[in-house]
MIMIFI-195182 format. One record per residue (C-alpha): residue in one letter; x, y, z. Coordinates in steps of 0.05 Angstrom, whole numbers, padded with zeros to 5 digits, always signed. Example, Ala and Ser with C-alpha at 12.3 -4.5 7.8 and 13.67 -1.06 7.14 Angstrom:
<nodes>
A+00246-00090+00156/S+00273-00021+00143/
</nodes>
This chain:
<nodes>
X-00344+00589-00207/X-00378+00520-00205/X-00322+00490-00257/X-00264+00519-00220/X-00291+00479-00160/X-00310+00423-00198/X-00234+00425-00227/X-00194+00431-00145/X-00240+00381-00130/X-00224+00324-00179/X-00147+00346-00165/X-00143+00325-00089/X-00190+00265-00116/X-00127+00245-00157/X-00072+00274-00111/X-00097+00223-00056/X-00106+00166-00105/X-00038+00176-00128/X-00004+00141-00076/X-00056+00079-00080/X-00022+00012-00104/X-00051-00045-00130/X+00013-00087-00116/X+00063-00092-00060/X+00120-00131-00029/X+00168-00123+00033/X+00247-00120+00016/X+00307-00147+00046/X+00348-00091+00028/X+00353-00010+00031/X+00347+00013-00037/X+00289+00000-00088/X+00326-00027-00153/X+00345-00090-00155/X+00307-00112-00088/X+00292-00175-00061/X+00233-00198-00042/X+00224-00214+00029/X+00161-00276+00030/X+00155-00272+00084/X+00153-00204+00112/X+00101-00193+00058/X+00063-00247+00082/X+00063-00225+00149/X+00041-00142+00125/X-00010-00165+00074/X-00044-00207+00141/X-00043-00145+00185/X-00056-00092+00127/X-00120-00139+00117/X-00138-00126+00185/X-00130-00052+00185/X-00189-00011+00214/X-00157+00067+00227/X-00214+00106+00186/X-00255+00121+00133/X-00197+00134+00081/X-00185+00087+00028/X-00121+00068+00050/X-00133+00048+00127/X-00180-00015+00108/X-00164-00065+00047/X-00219-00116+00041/X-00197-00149-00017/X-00123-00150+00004/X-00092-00223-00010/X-00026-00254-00007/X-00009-00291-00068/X+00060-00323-00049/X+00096-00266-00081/X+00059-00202-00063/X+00010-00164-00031/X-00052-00152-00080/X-00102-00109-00080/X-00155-00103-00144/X-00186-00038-00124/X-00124-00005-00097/X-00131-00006-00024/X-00056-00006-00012/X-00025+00063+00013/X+00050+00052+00004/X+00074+00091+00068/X+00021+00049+00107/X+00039-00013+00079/X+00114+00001+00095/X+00106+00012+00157/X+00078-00061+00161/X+00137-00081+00131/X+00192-00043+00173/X+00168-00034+00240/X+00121-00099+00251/X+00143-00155+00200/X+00228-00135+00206/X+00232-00119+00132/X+00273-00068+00114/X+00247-00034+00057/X+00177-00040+00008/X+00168-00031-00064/X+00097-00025-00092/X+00075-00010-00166/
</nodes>
């Protein structure tokens, strides 16, 4: 009984860190492939995603969340990628994100 619990609970342990991104950048286009990079929308969601307070999740506070030029980075994988779109579409006036 203990392992089966032992085994549900690693797999929501991974499910929610599956979705957890080192990496990420705000897009000037629609689609994924073949993106560009928008500076500085990705600039401007890395500042605010740095600033995020909504919980006790990983994903709604990233510490170590730095702008490098390029990208958002995050060593211990603070980044959700829906949360850090939404940075990107509906407060910085990207249109898309990509994350690793």
């Amino acid at each position: 009984m203990q392992l089966s619990q032992v085994a549900f609970l690693a797999t929501l342990v991974v499910g929610v860190m599956a979705d957890m991104h080192h990496v990420a950048a705000c897009t000037g286009t629609d689609y994924v492939w073949g993106s560009d990079i928008n500076s500085e929308a990705t600039s401007c969601a890395c500042w605010n995603y740095q600033r995020r307070n909504t919980g006790n999740n990983w994903w709604d506070k990233c510490p170590d969340c730095a702008y490098d030029g390029t990208y958002c980075n995050s060593k211990f994988k603070h980044i959700g990628g829906d949360e850090f779109n939404y940075y990107c579409t509906k407060k910085c006036g990207a249109k898309n994100s990509i994350a690793d």
